[in-house]
Structure formats: structure tokens, C-alpha cells
DOSE-104259 format. One line per 4 residues: number of its first residue (from 0); their letters; for each residue x, y, z of C-alpha. Coordinates in pm, 1 decimal. Each point is the difference from the previous one (the first is absolute). Example, Ala and Ser with C-alpha at 12.3 -4.5 7.8 and 13.67 -1.06 7.14 Angstrom:
<nodes>
0 = AS = 1230.0,-450.0,780.0 ~ 137.0,344.0,-66.0
</nodes>
This chain:
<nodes>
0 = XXXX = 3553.8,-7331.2,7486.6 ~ 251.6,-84.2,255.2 ~ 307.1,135.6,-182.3 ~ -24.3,429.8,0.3
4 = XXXX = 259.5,11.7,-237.1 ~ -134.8,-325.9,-212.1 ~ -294.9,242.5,-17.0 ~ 160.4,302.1,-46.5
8 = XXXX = 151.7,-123.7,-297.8 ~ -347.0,-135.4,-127.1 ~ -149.0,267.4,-9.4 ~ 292.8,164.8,-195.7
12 = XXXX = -4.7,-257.2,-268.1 ~ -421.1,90.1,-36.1 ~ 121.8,380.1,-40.3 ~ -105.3,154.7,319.7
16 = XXXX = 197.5,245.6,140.9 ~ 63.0,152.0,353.8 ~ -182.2,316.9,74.2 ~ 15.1,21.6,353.8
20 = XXXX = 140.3,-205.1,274.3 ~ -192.4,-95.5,314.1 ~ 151.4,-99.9,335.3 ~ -238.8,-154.5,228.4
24 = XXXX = 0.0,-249.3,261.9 ~ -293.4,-203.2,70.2 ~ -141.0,-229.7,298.5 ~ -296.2,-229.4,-47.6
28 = XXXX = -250.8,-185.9,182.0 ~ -353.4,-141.5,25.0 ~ -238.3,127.1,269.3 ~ -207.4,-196.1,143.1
32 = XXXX = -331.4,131.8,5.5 ~ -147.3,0.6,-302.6 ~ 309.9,-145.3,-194.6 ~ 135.5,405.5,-84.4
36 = XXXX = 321.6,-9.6,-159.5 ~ 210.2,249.7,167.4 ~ 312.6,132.0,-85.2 ~ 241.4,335.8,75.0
40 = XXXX = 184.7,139.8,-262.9 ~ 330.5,232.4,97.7 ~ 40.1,217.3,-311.9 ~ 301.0,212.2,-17.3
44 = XXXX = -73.1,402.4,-68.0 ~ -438.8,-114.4,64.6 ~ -0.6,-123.8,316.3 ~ -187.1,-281.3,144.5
48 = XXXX = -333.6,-161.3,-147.1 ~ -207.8,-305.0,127.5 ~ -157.1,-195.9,-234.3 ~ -302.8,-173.3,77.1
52 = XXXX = -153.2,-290.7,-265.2 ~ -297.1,-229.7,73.2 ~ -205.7,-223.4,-229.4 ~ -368.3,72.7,-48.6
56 = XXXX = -300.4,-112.5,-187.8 ~ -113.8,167.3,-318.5 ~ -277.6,229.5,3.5 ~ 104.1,131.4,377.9
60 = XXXX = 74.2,411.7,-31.7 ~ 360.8,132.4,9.8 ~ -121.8,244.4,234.7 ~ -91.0,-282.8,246.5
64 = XXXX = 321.3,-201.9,-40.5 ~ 227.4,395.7,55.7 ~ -217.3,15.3,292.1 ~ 58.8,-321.5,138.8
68 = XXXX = 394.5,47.3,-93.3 ~ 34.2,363.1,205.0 ~ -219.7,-179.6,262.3 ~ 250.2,-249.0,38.3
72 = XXXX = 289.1,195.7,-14.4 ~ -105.3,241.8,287.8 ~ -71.2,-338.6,216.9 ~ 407.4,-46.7,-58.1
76 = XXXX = 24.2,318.4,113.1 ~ 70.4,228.4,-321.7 ~ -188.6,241.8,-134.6 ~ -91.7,-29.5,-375.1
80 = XXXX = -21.7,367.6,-41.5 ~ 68.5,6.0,-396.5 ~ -69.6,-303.2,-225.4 ~ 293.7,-5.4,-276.8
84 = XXXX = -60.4,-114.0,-393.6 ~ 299.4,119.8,-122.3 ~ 285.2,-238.2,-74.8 ~ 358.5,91.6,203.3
88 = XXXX = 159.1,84.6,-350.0 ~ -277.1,275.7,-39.2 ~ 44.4,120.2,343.9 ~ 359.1,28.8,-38.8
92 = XXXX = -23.0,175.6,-307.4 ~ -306.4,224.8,165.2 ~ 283.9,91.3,281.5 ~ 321.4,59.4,-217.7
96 = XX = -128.7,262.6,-212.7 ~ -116.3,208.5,231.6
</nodes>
């Protein structure tokens, strides 16, 4: 949806309700080689987190694909030193009640 607030006021009307607020700023692109998704989220109190999506074929190991992800990373010149599953509402929450 296009609108924030149009959406905002959506998801009022379904009942939802705002538990915590995240402020992020995001930049996108495509890589080339091997059609990676890339993008670099900015996430206010976290930090900074690259994001790294490709499509694969069924049946191909997870292992294999995180391999091939950290592989590419490191040829971009990071180092994909901890792979994060956590959402950025769980790591904020993780943070502020320490």
C-alpha cells in the first residue's frame, strides 16, 4: 500500500494495535551475478544489516544457498560474521530490556 497512513488506519479498523515502532531506512538493488537481491537496512538503536535474497530450486540444501550468500557477501567486501533470524522488533525488544 502506497498510503502509510491509508494503511495505518487499516490495520486499525482489523483491530491491530501498535506494539513497537520501527525506524528504518532501506536501499535496494539487484546484483548481477546470480540475480541476489541485495539490500541495506539502517535501523535506529540495531545498527546496520544487509540483506541478501536469491531464488533457488527446491530440493537444494539451506546450508548450500547460506554458503553461497556469505560467499558472496565477502566478494563485496563484508564479512558475514553472524547470520540473523530474528525480526528488528525482537531485536529491539532483546536490546531495551537489558
Amino acid at each position: 500500500m502506497a498510503d502509510r497512513e491509508e494503511m495505518h488506519r487499516a490495520l486499525v479498523a482489523m483491530g491491530f494495535r501498535a506494539t513497537q515502532r520501527i525506524r528504518k531506512s532501506r536501499r535496494c538493488g539487484t546484483a548481477l551475478a546470480g540475480a541476489v537481491s541485495v539490500c541495506v537496512d539502517e535501523v535506529d538503536g540495531l545498527g546496520v544489516f544487509l540483506e541478501l535474497e536469491r531464488m533457488v530450486p527446491d530440493g537444494l540444501p539451506g546450508e548450500v544457498i547460506q554458503a553461497g550468500l556469505a560467499q558472496f557477501a565477502a566478494s563485496l567486501g563484508v564479512a558475514a560474521t553472524e547470520r540473523v533470524e530474528d525480526t528488528y522488533d525482537a531485536l529491539i525488544r532483546a536490546a531495551t530490556s537489558v
